[in-house]
C-alpha positions in Angstrom: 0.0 0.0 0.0 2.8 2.5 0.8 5.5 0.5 -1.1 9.2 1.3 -0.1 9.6 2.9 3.2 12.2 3.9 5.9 10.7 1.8 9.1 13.8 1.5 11.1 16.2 4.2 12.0 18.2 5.3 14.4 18.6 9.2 15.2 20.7 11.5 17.0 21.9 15.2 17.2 25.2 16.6 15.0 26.2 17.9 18.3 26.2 14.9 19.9 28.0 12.9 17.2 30.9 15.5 17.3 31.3 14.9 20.5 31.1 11.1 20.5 31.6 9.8 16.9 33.6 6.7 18.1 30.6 5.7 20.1 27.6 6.4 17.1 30.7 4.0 14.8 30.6 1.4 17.3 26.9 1.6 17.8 25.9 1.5 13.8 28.8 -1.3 13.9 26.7 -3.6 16.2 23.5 -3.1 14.9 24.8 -3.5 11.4 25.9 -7.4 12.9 22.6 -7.7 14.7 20.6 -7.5 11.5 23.4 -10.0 9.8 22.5 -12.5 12.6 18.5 -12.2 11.7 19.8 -12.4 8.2 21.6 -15.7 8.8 19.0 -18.7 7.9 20.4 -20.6 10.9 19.0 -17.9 13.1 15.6 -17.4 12.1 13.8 -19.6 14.8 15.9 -18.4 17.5 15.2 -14.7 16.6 11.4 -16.0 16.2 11.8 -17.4 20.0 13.2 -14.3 21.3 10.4 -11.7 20.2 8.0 -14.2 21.3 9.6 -14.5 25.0 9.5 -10.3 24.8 6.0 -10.4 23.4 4.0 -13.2 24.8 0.8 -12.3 23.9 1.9 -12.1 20.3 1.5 -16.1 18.6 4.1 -17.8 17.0 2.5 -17.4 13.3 2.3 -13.7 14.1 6.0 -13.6 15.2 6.9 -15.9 11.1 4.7 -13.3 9.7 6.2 -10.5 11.1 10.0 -11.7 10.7 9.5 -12.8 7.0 7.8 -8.9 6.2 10.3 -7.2 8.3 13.3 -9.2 6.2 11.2 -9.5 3.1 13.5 -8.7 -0.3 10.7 -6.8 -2.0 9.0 -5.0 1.1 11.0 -5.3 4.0 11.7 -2.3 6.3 15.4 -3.7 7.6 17.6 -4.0 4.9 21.2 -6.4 4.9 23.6 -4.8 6.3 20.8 -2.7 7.7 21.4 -0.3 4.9 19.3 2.6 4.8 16.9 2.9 2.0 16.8 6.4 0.2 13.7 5.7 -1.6 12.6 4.7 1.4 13.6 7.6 3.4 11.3 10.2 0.4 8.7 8.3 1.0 9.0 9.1 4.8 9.6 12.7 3.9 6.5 12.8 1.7 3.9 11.5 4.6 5.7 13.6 6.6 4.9 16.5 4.5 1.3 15.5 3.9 0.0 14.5 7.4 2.8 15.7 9.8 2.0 18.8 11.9 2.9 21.4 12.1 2.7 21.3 8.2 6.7 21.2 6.8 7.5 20.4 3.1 10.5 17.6 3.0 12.0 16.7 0.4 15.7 15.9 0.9 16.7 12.8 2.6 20.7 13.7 2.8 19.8 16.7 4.9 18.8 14.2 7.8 21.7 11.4 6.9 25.1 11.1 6.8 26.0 8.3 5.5 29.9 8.4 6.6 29.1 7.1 10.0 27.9 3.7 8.1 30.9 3.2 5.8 33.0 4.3 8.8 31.7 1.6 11.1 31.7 -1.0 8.2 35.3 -0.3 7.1 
């Protein structure tokens, strides 16, 4: 229905990064191998077993549904290497800028990401 979209981020200040870029690198660095472990076949029922001990009102076919859309190739909202999707991120920044109050018009996704942290933490 919305097609590509930017579901998981993580944000911070440009103060704060100047101040503790070492830490945002490590950070980015972990979560980029946390998504390569959900990536990883071998992993998938464990990862399935782990939202369901953190959600257990949620049933197990709801936890296979909702790892296979969150990891799906076409749709997915976590991409490998938990790559940010720029489409994705436009397509944000146009709901943003059609239901988001106060009313903004956004249209640039570089202008909220810097994408030398990620190549930093993955070099």
């Amino acid at each position: 229905m919305i097609g590509r979209y930017q579901g998981s981020v993580g944000a911070t200040r440009r103060e704060w990064v100047v101040a503790n870029r070492d830490k945002l690198v490590a950070y980015i660095r972990g979560y980029v191998a946390g998504v390569d472990w959900l990536y990883d076949p071998a992993n998938k029922e464990e990862a399935k077993a782990i939202l369901l001990k953190r959600l257990p009102r949620m049933k197990p076919e709801d936890a296979e549904g909702g790892y296979d859309e969150l990891l799906s190739p076409t749709r997915g909202s976590l991409l490998p290497r938990a790559k940010i999707d720029i489409e994705g991120m436009r397509a944000v920044l146009k709901m943003r800028s059609a239901y988001g109050l106060p009313q903004k018009t956004l249209t640039d996704p570089m202008r909220y990401y810097d994408p030398s942290y990620y190549d930093m933490a993955l070099r």
